[in-house]
C-alpha positions in Angstrom: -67.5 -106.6 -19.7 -64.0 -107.6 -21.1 -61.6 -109.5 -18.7 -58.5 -108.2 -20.9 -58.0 -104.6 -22.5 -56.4 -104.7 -26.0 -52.8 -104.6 -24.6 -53.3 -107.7 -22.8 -53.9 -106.0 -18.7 -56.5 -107.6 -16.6 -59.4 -105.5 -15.9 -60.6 -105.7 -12.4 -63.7 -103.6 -12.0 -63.9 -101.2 -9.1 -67.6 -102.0 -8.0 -65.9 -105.8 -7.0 -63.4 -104.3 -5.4 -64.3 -104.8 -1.3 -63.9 -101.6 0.2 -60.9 -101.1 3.2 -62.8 -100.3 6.7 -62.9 -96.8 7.4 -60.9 -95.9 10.2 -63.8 -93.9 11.4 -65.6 -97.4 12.3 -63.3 -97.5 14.9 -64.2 -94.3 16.1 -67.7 -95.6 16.6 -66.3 -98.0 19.3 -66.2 -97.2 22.6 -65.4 -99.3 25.7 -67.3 -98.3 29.0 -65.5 -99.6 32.1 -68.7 -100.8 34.6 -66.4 -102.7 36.9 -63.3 -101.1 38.7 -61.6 -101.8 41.8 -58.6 -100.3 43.9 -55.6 -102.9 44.6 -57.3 -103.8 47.7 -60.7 -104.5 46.4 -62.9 -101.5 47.1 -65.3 -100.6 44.3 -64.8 -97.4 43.0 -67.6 -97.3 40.1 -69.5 -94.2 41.5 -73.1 -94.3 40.3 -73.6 -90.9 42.1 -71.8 -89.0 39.5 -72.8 -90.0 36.2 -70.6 -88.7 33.3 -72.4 -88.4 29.9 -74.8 -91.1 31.2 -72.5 -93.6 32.7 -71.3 -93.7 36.1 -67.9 -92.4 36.3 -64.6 -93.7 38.1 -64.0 -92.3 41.7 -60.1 -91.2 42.5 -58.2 -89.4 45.1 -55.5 -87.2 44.5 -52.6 -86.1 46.5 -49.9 -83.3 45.3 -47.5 -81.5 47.9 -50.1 -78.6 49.5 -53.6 -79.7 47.8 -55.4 -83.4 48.0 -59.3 -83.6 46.6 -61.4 -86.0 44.5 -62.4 -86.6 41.4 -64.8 -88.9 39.0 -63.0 -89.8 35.6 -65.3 -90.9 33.1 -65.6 -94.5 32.4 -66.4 -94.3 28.5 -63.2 -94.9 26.4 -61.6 -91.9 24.4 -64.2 -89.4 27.2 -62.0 -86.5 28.5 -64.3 -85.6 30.6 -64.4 -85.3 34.7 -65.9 -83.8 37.5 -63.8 -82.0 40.5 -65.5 -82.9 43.7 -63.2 -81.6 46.1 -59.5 -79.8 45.3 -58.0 -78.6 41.8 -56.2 -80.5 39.0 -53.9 -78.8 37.0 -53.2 -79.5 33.9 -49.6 -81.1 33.3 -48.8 -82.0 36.7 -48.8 -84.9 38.3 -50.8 -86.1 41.0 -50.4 -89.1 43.4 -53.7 -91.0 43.0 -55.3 -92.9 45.7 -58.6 -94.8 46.4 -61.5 -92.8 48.0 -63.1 -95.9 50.1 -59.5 -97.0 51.9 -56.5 -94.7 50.8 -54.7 -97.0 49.4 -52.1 -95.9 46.6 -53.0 -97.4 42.5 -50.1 -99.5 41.6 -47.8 -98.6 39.0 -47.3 -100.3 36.0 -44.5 -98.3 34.0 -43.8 -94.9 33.3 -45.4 -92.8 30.9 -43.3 -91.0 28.2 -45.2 -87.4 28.6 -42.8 -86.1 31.4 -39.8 -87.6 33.4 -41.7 -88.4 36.3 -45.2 -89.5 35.0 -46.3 -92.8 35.6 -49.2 -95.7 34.0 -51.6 -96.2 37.0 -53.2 -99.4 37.3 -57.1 -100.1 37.8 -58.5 -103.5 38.3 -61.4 -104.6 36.7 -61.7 -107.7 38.9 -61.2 -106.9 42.8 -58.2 -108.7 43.0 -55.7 -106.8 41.2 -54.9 -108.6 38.2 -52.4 -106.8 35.4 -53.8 -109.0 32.6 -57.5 -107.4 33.2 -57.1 -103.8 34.4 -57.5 -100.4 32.6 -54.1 -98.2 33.1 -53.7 -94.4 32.5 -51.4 -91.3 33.4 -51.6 -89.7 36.4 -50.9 -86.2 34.9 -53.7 -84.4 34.4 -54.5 -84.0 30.6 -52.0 -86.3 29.1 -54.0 -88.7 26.6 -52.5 -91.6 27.2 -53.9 -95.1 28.7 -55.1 -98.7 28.0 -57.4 -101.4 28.6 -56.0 -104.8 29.1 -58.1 -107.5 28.9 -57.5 -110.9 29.3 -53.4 -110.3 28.6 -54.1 -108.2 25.8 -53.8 -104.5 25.0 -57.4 -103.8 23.3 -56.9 -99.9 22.7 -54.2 -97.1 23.3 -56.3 -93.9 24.1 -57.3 -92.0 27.2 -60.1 -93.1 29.1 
């Protein structure tokens, strides 16, 4: 093969060429949370309610009038969840809690998907550590969240 064409332009053949990375080998990655604690150290993996084979994240909820639980899956970019007690609605906001000892997720900022939304914070560690935590918006069916690990922001999607 010729290096040069006749008006003197490089020719750089395409079978050399390294391919970009498909953004859909991104998709292929997914993160499964397998540790995660409350801010006070209470586990709340529950391996009782397994959520497309891997057990799922245990949460209270608290709205003015209705209070339940729920397990959130732990597999990144899963929507899914299953109601154990009370309803969810979607685009409204709940309070979330830990089932073991009641005590309130901590906040790390507000989410831009309503006014009043906020980024809840889950440990992976059980003691509460920002740099190592998943975080994600406690109105039902917004798609935003995080995992932090080790300082860094791995991913943007919803758990």
């Amino acid at each position: 093969m010729e290096r040069f064409r006749k008006d003197g332009r490089l020719v750089i053949p395409l079978m050399n060429r390294k391919k970009p990375e498909s953004p859909k080998d991104e998709d292929k990655v997914r993160y499964v949370v397998n540790e995660a604690y409350c801010p006070k150290g209470c586990n709340i993996i529950d391996n009782e309610h397994k959520i497309n084979n891997a057990p799922g994240l245990r949460i209270r909820f608290k709205r003015p009038g209705i209070d339940g639980e729920f397990v959130l899956s732990a597999i990144e970019g899963d929507f899914d969840k299953i109601i154990l007690s009370g309803e969810l609605e979607d685009g409204v906001k709940d309070d979330l809690y830990c089932p073991h000892c009641g005590v309130a997720f901590k906040i790390l900022v507000n989410c831009c998907c309503k006014p009043d939304a906020d980024m809840i914070v889950i440990g992976l560690t059980p003691e509460l550590d920002f740099n190592n935590a998943i975080t994600f918006c406690n109105v039902t069916g917004c798609a935003n969240g995080t995992f932090v690990k080790s300082g860094d922001v791995i991913r943007h999607s919803r758990l």
